[in-house]
N, C-alpha and C positions, 0 to 999 in steps of 0.2 A: 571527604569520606567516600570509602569507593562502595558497593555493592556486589555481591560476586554470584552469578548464575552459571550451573551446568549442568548439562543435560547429556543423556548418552547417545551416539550416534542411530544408533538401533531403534533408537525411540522416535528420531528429530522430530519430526514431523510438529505439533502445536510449541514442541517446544523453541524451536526458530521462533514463533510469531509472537511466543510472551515474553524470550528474550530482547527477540526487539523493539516490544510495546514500552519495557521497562527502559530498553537503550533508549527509546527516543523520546524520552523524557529529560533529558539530559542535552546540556549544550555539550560537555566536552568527552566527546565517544572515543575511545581511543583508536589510532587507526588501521590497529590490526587485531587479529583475533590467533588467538592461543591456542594448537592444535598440539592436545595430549591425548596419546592413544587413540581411543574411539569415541571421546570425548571432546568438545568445545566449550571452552570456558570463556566468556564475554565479561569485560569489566566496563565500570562507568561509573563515572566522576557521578556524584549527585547534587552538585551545587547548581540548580538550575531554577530557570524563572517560569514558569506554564503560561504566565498571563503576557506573555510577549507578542508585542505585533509587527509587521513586517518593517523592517527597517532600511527597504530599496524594494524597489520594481522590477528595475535591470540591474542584470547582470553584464557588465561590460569587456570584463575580460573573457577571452575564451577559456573555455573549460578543457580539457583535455585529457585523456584517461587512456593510459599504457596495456598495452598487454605484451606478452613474449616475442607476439612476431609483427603486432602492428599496434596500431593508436588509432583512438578516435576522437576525434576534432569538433566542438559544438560551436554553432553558432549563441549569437546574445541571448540569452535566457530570461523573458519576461516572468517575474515573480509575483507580478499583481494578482490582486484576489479574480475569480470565479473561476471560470473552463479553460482548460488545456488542452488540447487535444493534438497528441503525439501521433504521425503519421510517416512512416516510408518502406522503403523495402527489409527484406529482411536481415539481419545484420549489421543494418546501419545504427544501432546503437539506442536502440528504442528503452528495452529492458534497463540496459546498461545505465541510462538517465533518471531511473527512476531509483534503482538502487544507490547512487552516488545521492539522489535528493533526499534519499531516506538515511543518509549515513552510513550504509555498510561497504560501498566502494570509493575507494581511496582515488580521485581525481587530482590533477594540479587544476588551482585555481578554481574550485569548488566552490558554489554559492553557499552560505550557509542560512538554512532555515531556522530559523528560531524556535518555530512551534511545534508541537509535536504532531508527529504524521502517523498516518497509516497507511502499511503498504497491503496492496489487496496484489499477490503474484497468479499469474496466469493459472498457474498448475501447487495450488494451496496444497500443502500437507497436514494432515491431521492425526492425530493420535491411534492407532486402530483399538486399543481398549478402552478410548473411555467415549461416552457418548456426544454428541453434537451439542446437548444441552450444556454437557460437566465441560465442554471444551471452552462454550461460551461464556459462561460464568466465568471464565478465567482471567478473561479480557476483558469484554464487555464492563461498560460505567453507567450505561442510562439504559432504560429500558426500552426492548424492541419488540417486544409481543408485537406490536400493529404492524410493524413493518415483515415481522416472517409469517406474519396473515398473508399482508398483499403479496408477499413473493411465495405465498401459495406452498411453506417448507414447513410453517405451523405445528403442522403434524409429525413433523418427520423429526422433530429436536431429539424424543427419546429414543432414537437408534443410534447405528456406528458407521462410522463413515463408509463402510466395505457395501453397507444396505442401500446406498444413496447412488445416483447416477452422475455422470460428471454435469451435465445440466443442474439439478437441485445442488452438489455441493458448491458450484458457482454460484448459487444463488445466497447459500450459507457463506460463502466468502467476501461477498457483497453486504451482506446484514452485518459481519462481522466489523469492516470495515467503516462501516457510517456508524456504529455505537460505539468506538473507543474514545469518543471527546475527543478526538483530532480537529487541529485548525487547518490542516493537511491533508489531502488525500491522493492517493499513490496509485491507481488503479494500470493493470496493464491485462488491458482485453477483456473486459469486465464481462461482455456480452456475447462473446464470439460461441461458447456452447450451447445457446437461449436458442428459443423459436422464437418466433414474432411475439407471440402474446410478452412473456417472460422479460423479456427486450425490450418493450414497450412499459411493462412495469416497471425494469430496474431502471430505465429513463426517468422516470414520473418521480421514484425515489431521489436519485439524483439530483433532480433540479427542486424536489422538495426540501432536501438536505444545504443545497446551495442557495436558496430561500430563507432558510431560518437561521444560513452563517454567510451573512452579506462580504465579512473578510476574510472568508473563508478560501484557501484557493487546493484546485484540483486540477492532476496531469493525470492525463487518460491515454494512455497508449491503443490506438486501437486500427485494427482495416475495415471496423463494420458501417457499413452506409447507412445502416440504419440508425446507429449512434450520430452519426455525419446531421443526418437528415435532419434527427429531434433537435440536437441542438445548433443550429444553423448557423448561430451568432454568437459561437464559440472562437478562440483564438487558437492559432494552427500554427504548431510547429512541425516544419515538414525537413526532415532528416535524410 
C-alpha cells in the first residue's frame, strides 16, 4: 500500500520535514522523487517494521555517491549506537552523508538504516503562516515542554518563524529533532548559530537524549570545538 504526499513548492518549507518524517518510516523509499510543475510528490511503500534494531555495525563496502561532474567516495561507515561526529572540509561530503542515511540521496552501495531517523538540516525551513507551535504538532510524538524550557524558546512557540532569529530557530530545529521517536538522529551543525550558553544546553540535551536511548545512534556533522570538546568520547569520522 503506497501513501501519497504533496505539497507545493511555494510553501516547502515544514512540508519537506513531514514528508520525510512520514518517508522515513518506511523501509522501501523509492529512489527518486517526482517533479510535477511546482509541485513534489513523495511516494512510499508502507510495509514497514518501527521496532527494528540495527542489524550491522559496519558498513564494509564503500559507499559512493555520483554527481554530474564528480563523486564522492566514503570510507567504512560505523553504524553502532551512540555519537558520530562528522568532521572535514568543506565539500567533502559531510551534508551529502547524512541525506543518503536519511534516504533522500540515492548512493551506490548505501547502508541501509532500519529505524526511522530524523534529519535536523543546518538551514531548517519552516512554514511562514503557521506558527512554531502548529508546525510542531505536526511532527512531534512525545512531549517536549521541558526541553523548549531549557533551550530557553518556551516562549516563543506562539509566533512565526519570520519573528525568531536564526539562533532560536536552531534551537527549534533541535527540539524538533529529539521528539520524533527516532532511533536515529541526523544532525548537521546543530550548534554552529548557538553562543556558549545555548551550546552548552543543546550538549546537555543531547547526551540526555543518548542516555535515555542506549541503541540509539547519532551522526552530527559539525566544525564546532565546542561540540568536540563536550563530547570527547565520541567516534570521529573525518572526511
Amino acid at each position: 500500500m503506497c501513501d501519497l504526499f504533496m505539497c507545493n513548492m511555494h510553501d516547502t518549507d515544514l512540508c519537506y520535514s513531514i514528508t520525510i518524517r512520514l518517508a522515513s518510516r518506511c523501509f522501501d523509499i523509492y529512489d527518486h522523487v517526482l517533479h510535477r510543475g511546482k509541485s513534489i510528490v513523495y511516494l512510499a511503500s508502507w510495509n514497514c517494521c518501527l521496532t527494528s534494531t540495527f542489524t550491522q555495525e559496519f558498513h564494509h563496502s564503500n559507499m559512493i555517491v555520483n554527481f554530474k561532474e564528480h563523486s564522492i567516495s566514503y570510507p567504512q561507515l560505523d553504524l553502532s549506537p551512540g555519537l558520530h561526529l562528522v568532521t572535514g572540509v568543506s565539500g567533502s561530503g559531510k551534508t551529502t552523508l547524512l541525506r543518503v542515511l536519511h534516504g533522500v540521496q540515492y548512493a551506490e552501495n548505501a547502508p541501509r538504516i532500519p529505524q526511522h531517523s530524523a534529519f535536523m538540516p543546518q538551514h531548517p525551513q519552516w512554514m511562514n503562516y503557521a506558527t512554531l507551535q502548529e508546525q510542531l504538532s505536526m511532527i512531534v510524538v512525545d512531549s517536549y515542554n521541558n526541553d523548549a524550557t531549557a533551550l530557553g524558546i518556551d516562549s516563543l512557540l506562539n509566533r512565526f518563524p519570520h519573528e525568531l532569529s536564526i539562533g532560536q530557530l536552531q534551537r527549534m530545529a533541535l527540539l524538533l529533532a529529539l521528539h520524533q521517536g527516532s532511533s536515529t538522529l541526523l544532525l548537521d551543525e546543530p550548534t554552529s548559530a548557538l553562543d556558549d550558553d545555548w551550546a552548552e544546553k543543546s550538549c546537555e540535551l543531547l547526551q540526555q537524549w543518548l542516555e535515555v536511548n542506549p541503541n540509539g545512534m547519532v551522526y552530527a556533522v559539525t566544525h564546532d570545538q565546542r561540540l568536540k570538546n563536550w563530547f570527547k568520547n565520541a567516534k570521529i569520522l573525518a572526511l
